[in-house]
LUMNUVEX-486352 format. One record per residue: residue in one letter; x, y, z of N, C-alpha, C, O in turn. Coordinates in steps of 0.05 Angstrom, whole numbers, plus 5000, padded with zeros to 4 digits. Example, Ala and Ser with C-alpha at 12.3 -4.5 7.8 and 13.67 -1.06 7.14 Angstrom:
BEGIN
A526448865156524649105156526449345156528549345169S525749555142527349795143525850015157526850235161
This chain:
BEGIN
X501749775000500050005000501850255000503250275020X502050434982502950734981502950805009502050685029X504251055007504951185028502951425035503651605019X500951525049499651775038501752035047503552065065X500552225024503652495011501452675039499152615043X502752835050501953135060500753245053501353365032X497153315067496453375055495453755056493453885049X498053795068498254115075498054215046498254095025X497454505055497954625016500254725011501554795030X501054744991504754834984503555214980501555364981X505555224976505655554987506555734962508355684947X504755994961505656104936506256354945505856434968X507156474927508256854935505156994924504256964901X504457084936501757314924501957624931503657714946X500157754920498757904917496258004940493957904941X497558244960493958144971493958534968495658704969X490358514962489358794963486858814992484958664998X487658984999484859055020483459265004484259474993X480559125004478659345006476759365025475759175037X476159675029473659695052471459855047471560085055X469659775036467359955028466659914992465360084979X467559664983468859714957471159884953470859964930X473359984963474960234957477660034962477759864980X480060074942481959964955483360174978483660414974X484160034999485760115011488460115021489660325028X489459845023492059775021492759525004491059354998X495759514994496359264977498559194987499759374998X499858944986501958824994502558614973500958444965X505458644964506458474944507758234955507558254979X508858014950510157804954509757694977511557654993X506857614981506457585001506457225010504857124994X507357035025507256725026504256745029503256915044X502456545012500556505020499056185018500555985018X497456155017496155865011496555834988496756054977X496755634972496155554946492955504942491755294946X491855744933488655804920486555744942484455604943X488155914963486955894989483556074979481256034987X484656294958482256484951480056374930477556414931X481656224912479255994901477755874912475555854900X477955774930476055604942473555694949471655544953X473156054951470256144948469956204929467656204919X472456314915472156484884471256724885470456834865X471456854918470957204923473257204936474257434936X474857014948477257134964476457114987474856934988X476857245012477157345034474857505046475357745043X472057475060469257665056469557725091469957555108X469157995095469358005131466558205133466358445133X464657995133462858235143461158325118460158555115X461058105101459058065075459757845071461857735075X456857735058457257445038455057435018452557415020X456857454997454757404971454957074961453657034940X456456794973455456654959452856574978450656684982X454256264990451856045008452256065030454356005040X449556185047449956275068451256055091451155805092X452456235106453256025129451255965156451955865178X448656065146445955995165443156055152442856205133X441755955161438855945144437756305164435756445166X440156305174439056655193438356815169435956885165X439656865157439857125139440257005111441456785113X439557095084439457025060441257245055441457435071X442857225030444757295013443557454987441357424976X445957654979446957794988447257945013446258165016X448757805034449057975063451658235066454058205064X450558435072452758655083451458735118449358835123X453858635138453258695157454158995167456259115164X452559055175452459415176453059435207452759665215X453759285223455559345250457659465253458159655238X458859405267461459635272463559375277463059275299X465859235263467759085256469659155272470959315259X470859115301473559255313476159165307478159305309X476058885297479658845291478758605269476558505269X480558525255480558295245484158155248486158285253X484057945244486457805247486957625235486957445251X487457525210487857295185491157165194493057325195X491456955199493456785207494356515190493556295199X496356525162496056305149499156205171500756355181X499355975172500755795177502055555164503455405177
């Protein structure tokens, strides 16, 4: 029987843009990231909106939450 391979993701250099409001606001080049960590929704990264499948039968989609957001913290490893 084979061996099973790792099934961590290999790591690429990216690109990341923040936007807030639709507006860009900051960009960062060469950044280590997941390999198509952002594919996997195919919007990227959503904090506080979700336009695909909701993550609760609470609220239907298109969601923009209109609260007040105090920090965020994204940690790839």
């Amino acid at each position: 029987m084979p061996t099973a391979k790792n099934s961590k993701p290999d790591f690429i250099t990216a690109d990341i843009k923040l936007f807030v409001d639709g507006k860009s606001v900051a960009n960062l080049t060469g950044i280590k990231s997941a390999f198509n960590y952002s594919a996997m929704t195919g919007f990227g990264l959503l904090v506080g909106r979700n336009i695909g499948t909701p993550v609760s039968q609470e609220y239907k989609v298109p969601f923009n939450f209109t609260g007040k957001i105090e920090k965020v913290v994204i940690e790839i490893k």
